[in-house]
N, C-alpha and C positions, 0 to 999 in steps of 0.2 A: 504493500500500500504506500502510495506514494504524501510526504509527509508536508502538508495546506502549510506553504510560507506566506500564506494572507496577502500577496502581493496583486491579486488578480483587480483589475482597475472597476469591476462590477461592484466590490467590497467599499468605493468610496464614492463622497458627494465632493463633487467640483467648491474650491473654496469660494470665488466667487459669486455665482449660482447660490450656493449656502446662505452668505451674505444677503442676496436681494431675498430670499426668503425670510431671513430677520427681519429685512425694513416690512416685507409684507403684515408681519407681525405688528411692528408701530405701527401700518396702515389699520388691521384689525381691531386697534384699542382708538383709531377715530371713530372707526365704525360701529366703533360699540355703545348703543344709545341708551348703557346701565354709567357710562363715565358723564360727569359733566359737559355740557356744551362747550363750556371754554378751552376745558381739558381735550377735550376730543381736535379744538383746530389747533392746540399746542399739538398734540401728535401730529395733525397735520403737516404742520410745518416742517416737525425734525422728519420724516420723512423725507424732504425737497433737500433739506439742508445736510442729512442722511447720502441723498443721492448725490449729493455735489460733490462732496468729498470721495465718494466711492469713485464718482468718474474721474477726476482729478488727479488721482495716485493709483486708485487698482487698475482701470480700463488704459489708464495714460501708460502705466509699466506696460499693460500685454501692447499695445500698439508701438511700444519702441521696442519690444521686442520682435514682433512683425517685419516689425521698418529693417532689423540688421538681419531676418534671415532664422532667426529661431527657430527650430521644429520643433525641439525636445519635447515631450507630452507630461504633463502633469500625474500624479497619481491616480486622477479618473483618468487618465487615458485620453484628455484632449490635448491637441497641442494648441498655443497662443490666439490661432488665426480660429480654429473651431470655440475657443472659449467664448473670442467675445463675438461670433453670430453669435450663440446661446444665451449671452450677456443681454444682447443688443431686442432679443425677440422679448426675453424676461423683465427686462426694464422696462420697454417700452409697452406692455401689458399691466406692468406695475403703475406706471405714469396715467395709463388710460383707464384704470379702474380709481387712482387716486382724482384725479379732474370729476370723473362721471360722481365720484360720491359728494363732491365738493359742490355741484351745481344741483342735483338733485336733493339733495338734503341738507348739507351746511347750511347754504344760500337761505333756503328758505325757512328753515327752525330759525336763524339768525331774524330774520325776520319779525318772525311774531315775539319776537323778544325786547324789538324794537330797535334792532341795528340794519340798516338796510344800508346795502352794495349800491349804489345807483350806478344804471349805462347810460350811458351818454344821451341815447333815444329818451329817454323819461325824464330827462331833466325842464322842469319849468321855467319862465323867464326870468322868475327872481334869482334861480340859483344859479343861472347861465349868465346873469348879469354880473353876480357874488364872486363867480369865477372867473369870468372875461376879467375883472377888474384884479381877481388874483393873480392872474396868468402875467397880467400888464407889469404888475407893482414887482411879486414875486421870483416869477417864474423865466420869463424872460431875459430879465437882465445876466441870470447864470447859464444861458441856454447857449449854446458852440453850434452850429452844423458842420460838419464838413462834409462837402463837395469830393466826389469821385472823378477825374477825367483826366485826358491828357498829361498835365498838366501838377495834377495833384493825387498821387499812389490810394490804394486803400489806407484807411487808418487805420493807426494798432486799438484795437475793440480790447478795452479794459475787461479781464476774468472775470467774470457771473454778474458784470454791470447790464443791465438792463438798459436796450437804446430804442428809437425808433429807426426802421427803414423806411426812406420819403422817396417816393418817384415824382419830379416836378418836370413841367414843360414850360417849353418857348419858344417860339417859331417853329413848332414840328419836332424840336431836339427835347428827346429824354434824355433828361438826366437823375442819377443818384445819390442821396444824400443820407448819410447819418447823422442823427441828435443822439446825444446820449440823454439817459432821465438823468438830472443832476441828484447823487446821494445824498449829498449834504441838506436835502431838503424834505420834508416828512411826507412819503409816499403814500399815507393817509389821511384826505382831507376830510374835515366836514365841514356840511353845508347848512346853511338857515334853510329852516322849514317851518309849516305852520303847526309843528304837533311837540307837545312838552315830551310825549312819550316815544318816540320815534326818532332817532338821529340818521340822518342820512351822510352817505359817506361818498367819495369818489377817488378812484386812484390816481395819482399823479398822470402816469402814462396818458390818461385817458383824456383826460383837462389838455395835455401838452398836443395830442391829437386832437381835440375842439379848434385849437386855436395854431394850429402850426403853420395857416397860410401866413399869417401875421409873419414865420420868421423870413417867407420867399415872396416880397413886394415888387409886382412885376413877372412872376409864378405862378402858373396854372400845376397847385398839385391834386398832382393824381391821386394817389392814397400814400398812407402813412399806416405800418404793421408793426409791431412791438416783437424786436430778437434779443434774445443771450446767447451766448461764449461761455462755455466751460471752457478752462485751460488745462495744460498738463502745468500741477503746481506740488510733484514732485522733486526737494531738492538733492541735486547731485553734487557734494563737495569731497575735495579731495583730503581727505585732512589731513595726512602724511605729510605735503609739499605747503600746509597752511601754518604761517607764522601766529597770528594771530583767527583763534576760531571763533572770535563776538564779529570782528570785522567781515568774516569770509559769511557768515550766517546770515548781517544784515544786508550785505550784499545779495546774498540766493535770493532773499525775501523780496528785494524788489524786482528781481528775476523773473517770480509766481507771477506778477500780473502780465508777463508776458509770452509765456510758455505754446505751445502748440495747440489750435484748436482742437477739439478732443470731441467738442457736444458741441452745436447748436439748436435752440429752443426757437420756433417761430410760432406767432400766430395760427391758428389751423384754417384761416381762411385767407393768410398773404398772397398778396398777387405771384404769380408761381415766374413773372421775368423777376422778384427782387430775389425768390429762393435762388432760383439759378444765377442772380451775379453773386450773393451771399454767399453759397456752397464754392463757387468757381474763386472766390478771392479768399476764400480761406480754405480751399483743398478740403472739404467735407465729404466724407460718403454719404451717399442715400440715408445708411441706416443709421448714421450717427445725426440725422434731424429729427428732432422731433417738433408733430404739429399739436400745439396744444388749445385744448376746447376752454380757454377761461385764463386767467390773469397767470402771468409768466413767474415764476419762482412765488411759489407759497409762503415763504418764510416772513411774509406781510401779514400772514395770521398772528404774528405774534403780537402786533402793534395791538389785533385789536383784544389780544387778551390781558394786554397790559394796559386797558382804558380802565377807567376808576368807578365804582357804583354797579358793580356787576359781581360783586363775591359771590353771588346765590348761584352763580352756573358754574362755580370753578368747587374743587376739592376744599372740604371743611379745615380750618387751621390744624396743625399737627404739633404742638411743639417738641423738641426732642426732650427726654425725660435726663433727670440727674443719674448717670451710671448707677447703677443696680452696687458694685466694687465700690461707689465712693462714698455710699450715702453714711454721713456722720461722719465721716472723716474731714479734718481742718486743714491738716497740714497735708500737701501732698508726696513730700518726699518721705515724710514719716509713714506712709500709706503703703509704698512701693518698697520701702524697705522691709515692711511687714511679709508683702505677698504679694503675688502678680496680682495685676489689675485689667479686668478686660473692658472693652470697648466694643458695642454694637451701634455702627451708626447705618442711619440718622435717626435711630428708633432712641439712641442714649445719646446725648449731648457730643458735639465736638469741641464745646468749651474746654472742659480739664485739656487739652492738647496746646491749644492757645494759652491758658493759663499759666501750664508748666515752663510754655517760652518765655512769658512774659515775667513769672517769678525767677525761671532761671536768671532772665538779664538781671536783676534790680538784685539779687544774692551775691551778700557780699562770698560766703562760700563757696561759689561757683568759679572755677578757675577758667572752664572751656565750653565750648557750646560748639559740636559738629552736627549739619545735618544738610537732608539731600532734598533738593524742590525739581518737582519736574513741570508741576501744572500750579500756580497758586492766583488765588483771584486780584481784582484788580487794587484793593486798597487794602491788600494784607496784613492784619495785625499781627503774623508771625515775622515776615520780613521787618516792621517797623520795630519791634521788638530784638531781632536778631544785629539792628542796625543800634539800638538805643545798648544793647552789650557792647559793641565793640567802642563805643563811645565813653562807656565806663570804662574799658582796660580789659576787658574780657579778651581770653584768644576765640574769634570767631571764625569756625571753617563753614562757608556753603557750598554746596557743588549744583549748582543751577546747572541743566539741561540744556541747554542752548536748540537741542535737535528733537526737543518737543514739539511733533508736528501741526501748525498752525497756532503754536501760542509762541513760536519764537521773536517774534516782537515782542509781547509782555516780559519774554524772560529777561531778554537784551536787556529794558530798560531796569529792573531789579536787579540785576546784574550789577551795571553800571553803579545803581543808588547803594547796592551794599559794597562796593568797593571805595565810594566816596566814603562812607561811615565806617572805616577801618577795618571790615571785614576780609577776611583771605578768601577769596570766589576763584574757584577749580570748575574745570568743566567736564571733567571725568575722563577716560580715556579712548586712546583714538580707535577711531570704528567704532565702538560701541555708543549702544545710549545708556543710561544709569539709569534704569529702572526701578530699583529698590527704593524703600521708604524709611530710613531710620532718623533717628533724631537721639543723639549722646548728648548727655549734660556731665561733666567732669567736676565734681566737688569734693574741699577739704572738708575735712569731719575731724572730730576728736580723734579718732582711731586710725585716720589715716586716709588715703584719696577714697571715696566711691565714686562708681559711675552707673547712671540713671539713664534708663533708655525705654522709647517707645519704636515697639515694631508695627509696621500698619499695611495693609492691604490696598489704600487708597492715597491719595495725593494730598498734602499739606494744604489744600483749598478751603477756609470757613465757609465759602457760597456751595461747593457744588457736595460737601458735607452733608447739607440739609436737604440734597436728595438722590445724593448715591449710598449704596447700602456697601458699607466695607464694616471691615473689624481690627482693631487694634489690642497690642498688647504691654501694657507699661510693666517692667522689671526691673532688678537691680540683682538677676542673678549676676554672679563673676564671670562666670566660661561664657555669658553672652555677653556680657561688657566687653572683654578682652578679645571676641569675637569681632565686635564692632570696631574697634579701637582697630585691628589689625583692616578691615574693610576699608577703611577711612586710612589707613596709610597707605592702601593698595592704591587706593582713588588720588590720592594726594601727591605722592611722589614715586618712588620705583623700585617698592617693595615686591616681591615676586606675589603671585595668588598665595593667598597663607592656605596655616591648615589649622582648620575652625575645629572648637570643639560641637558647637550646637546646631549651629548654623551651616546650612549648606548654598554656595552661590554657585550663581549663570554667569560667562561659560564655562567655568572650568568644572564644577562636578554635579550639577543640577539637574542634568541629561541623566547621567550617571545613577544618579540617585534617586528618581523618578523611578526609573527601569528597571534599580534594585525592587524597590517596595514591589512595583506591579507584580515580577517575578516571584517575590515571595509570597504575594495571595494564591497564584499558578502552582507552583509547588507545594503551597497545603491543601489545595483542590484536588493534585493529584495525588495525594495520600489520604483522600478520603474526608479530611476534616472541611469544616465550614469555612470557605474563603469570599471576603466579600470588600467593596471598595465603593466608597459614595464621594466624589467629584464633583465639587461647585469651579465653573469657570467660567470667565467671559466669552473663550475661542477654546477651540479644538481642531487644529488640522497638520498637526506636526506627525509624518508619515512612522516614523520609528515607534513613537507613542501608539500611535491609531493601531498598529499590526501586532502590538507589544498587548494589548487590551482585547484585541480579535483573539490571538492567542490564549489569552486568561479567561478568555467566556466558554473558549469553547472545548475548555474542558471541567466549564462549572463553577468559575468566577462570577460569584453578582454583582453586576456593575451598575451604580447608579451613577447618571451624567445628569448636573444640574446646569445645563449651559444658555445662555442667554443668549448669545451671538450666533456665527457658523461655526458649522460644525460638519466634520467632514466623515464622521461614523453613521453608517447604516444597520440601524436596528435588524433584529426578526429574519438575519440572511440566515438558515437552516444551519446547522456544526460551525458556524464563524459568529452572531451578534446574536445567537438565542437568547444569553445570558443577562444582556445590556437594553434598557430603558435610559432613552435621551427625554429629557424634559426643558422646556424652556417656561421661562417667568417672565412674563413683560405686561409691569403695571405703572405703577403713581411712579414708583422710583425705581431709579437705575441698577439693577444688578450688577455689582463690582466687585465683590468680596470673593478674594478664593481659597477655598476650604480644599483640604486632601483627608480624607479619611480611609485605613487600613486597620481590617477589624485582626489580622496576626494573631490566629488563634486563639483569640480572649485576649492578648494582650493588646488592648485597642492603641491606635495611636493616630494622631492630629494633626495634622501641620496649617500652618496659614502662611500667607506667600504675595508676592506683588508679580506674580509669573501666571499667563496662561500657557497652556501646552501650544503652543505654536514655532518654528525653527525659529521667527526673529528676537522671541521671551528665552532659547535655552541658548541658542549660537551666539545672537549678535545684543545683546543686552544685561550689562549688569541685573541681576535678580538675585533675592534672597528668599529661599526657604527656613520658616522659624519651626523651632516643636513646641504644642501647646501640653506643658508636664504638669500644671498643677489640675487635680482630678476636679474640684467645680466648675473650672471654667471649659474641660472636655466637656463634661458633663452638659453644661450648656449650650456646648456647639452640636454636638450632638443632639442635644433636645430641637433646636434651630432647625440640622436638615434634616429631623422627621418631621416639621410642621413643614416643612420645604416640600416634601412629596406627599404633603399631605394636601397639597393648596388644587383647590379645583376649579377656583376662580379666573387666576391670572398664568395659572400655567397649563402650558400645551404638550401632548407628547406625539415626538418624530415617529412616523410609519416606515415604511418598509421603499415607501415611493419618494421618500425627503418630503412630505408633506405634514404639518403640526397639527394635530387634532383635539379639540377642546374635548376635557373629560369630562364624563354622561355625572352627571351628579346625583341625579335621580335616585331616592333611596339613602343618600348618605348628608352628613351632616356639611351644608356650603361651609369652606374654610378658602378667605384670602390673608397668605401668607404676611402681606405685609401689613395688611390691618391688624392679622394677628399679633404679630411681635408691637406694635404701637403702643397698642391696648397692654400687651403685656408690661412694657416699661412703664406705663401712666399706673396701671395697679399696683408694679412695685414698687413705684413711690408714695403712694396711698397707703399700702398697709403697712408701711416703714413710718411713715407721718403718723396714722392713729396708732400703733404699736408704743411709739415714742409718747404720745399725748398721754394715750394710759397710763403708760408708767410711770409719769411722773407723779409724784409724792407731794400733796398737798396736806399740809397740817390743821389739824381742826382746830379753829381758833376757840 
């Protein structure tokens, strides 16, 4: 019998393909008329804003790979040129079911709610007056055409700006002209009307088409259709040959907006001479256009979820509860010295994280402050905090990201602000990105140096804290200080990869050691005993992995995959994914947190981690795997992803076909996961509060 190396490309799902099935999932929670209305065109949106990026970098890599000649075939077995037809049928199916739910229902629930879209056709003379006079005062003075001919080349069309194509005549001669919509001005207007209850609204493009003969006096225009530009805003730097990498990065950046056209987005009804000068001047295929039935990039939903007096259609406030680990506790270093301290966010506060930076700076104790930012928001009280240490005398290391994709502007400028404020800013090592999440605090004590450390699953961010769901773990064991300390020298100067006691990193042995564990659930399955393995991760399509898990099922490994994103595993294939159940969750908040669970013959054990299984998290990305060893807070992760496969609300399970099937609830008790754990934190701060009130000891006078 010949012995199944799991290699056959029928065993796997195309990563990209995988992908637009995710977004179909965001599209599924617009369409789902149990979420708020507001909520629903928030999903909306990140689907568009979803699609941009996926075009941008994934579709933008397979067509440079095209352009030099590529065949090589992926793990399903397609090569470059066959992915993205399959790309290009699947999106644009996604795009056509996303417009069609937008005008048949958005539009109109929007409506009776008393937000109305106005076109252009329904507008009455007051507001056509309101606007004439806006266009004049406003809109005009920032408005550019430019003219195509002879004389004057195409223009470089700015990445995902939104412009108008104008065909204008005179004497018989057509000619071509682009406007762009100017950004800097609010692409949702509203209009006077006679109804207190009703707000009428109009989009820019649409007002700037009203009135655009106004910019060609002595022009008879013909019509005027609203296009986007996707770019390829993939950057490519050498960083070997780069002296400086802040400089070489801001450089790429303003590169992005001029990349290769990748997608064009037209009108579905443009005059088909402007498609064809449009496609012809920017080298377009057929299938890379699409025609769209309603207002060009969605991501305009968001303005109107951010309008004021409408909380009744969006999700009920949630606030994040006081950690479950800190409640009554004052001091926090005295806390961590006690015992690990876990962190479930945004169910438990991301304060104490913020807190710890802000007390570390201001402690006189405190000799050093290392830690690592790859994503942080835009008025960060961690950096302000990290910059108010060094200003004290504190040694401050940060290792900012600079190759965090599309926040490398933000980091640039925190970059720059922590090296003004005497901080020492590393940018981690070359080729890699620094993915890991730690945070060392180095203090004198009576007894001699300690070092205080949070490990965490998510990004140093207080905004997107409060709705991505990660986990952190604050300790002051030693073999993980000493762990960290030696990471932070690896990052810092030109220490070799150490050798950790607790901690396991990407790339040097995470690969390694992934493949260890899997293998040892595999060989207790093959001696008969219970082997089982339960997997929270944002991705899955790292091929060694994927075959390494085919093989563990299909000799009786239970595998639970809790995966939010793509995923490149095919359940239910007969002796290779019997064993294996993929679920994904996609609700109010972001699934980010990654969990490893390996139940090792009773001997359970934990990990958490800033790695999904993918080659660019174990090859090309600093990553740290941590072990969770104090037994209540297993215990509690554990309790987490059994209510995790217990949710029959917001998660779906992958079929045999790559398709997500909501589970039959019928019969059993509705549970959403993420409500649950909410509720959970808000009661244990409840019965922490009356527990406390009881006991206290009042004396009878």
């Amino acid at each position: 019998m010949v012995e199944n190396t799991f290699e056959n490309p029928i065993y796997f799902e195309n990563r990209e393909l995988s992908w637009l099935e995710f977004n179909q999932r965001v599209l599924d929670e617009a369409k789902n008329s149990e979420n708020p209305l507001f909520e629903r065109i928030k999903f909306m949106s990140i689907v568009s804003s979803n699609l941009d990026e996926f075009i941008m970098v994934r579709v933008a890599s397979l067509k440079e790979k095209v352009n030099i000649g590529y065949e090589k075939t992926d793990i399903s077995g397609l090569t470059p040129k066959q992915q993205l037809k399959k790309i290009s049928i699947r999106a644009h199916r996604l795009v056509d079911e996303q417009y069609s739910h937008y005008k048949r229902s958005i539009l109109p629930i929007l409506k009776t709610k008393g937000i109305n879209l106005v076109h252009i056709n329904d507008l009455n003379d007051k507001q056509k007056n309101y606007l004439e006079e806006y266009f004049n005062e406003i809109i005009y003075p920032v408005l550019t055409p430019l003219a195509v001919d002879s004389s004057r080349p195409f223009p470089l069309i700015l990445n995902k700006s939104l412009n108008l194509a104008t065909l204008i005549k005179r004497n018989g001669d057509e000619e071509f002209v682009t406007v762009q919509v100017p950004s800097v001005l609010p692409r949702f207007i509203e209009m006077p009307n006679n109804s207190s209850k009703v707000k009428d609204f109009i989009l820019l493009e649409d007002v700037m088409k009203l009135f655009i003969h106004q910019l060609f006096i002595g022009f008879k225009v013909i019509c005027a259709y609203s296009f986007r530009i996707t770019r390829n805003a993939d950057l490519s730097i050498d960083e070997e040959d780069t002296d400086d990498l802040l400089i070489e990065i801001e450089k790429s950046v303003k590169k992005r907006k001029w990349g290769e056209a990748i997608r064009l987005e037209v009108a579905y009804d443009m005059d088909e001479r402007l498609v064809s000068f449009l496609k012809d001047s920017l080298s377009i295929h057929n299938k890379d256009i699409y025609y769209i039935n309603g207002p060009l990039d969605l991501t305009f939903l968001l303005k109107i979820y951010e309008l004021k007096g409408y909380d009744n259609l969006k999700y009920g406030l949630n606030i994040p509860s006081t950690p479950k680990d800190l409640l009554g506790d004052e001091e926090i270093f005295d806390s961590m010295k006690k015992r690990d301290i876990f962190l479930h966010h945004p169910y438990e506060s991301f304060t104490p994280i913020v807190s710890l930076v802000k007390k570390a700076a201001k402690d006189d104790k405190v000799l050093a402050i290392k830690q690592t930012l790859y994503r942080v928001s835009g008025q960060s009280p961690i950096i302000k905090a990290l910059a108010e240490a060094a200003e004290l005398g504190k040694q401050v290391t940060v290792l900012v990201e600079l190759k965090a994709r599309f926040d490398e502007e933000n980091n640039i400028q925190w970059a720059r602000r922590l090296e003004k404020a005497g901080c020492h800013v590393i940018y981690g090592l070359v080729g890699l990105k620094t993915h890991c999440k730690i945070t060392l605090i180095v203090r004198m004590e009576d007894d001699g140096i300690k070092r205080y450390i949070h490990l965490g699953t998510g990004n140093y961010n207080d905004i997107t804290a409060k709705f991505y769901t990660d986990m952190g773990i604050l300790t002051s064991n030693e073999k993980i200080g000493a762990d960290i300390s030696a990471v932070f020298n690896t990052l810092s100067g030109y220490s070799e990869p150490p050798k950790l006691h607790k901690l396991t990193m990407a790339p040097t042995g995470l690969r390694k050691k992934f493949m260890m564990l899997i293998e040892r659930e595999q060989n207790n399955a093959v001696l008969g005993k219970k082997a089982k393995m339960i997997i929270k991760v944002n991705s899955i399509c790292d091929p060694e992995i994927m075959k390494a898990l085919y093989k563990a099922s299909s000799v009786g490994v239970e595998i639970e995959l809790i995966v939010r994103g793509l995923c490149g595993i095919i359940p239910n294939i007969e002796g290779v994914s019997d064993n294996i159940c993929v679920r994904s969750i996609v609700g109010r908040y972001l699934e980010h947190s990654r969990i490893f669970y390996f139940y090792n013959n009773k001997n359970e054990e934990i990990y958490l981690s800033s790695a999904d299984w993918m080659p660019r998290n174990l090859n090309r990305r600093v990553e740290l795997l941590f072990p969770v060893e104090d037994e209540n807070i297993k215990d509690r992760i554990v309790d987490i992803l059994k209510i995790m496969m217990k949710d029959n609300v917001k998660a779906k399970i992958k079929n045999r076909e790559g398709h997500y099937i909501k589970i039959n609830k019928k019969g059993k008790k509705v549970l959403n996961s993420q409500d649950y754990f909410f509720k959970l934190a808000q009661n244990t701060v409840k019965e922490y509060t009356n527990k406390k009130e009881h006991d206290i000891f009042i004396p009878i006078k």
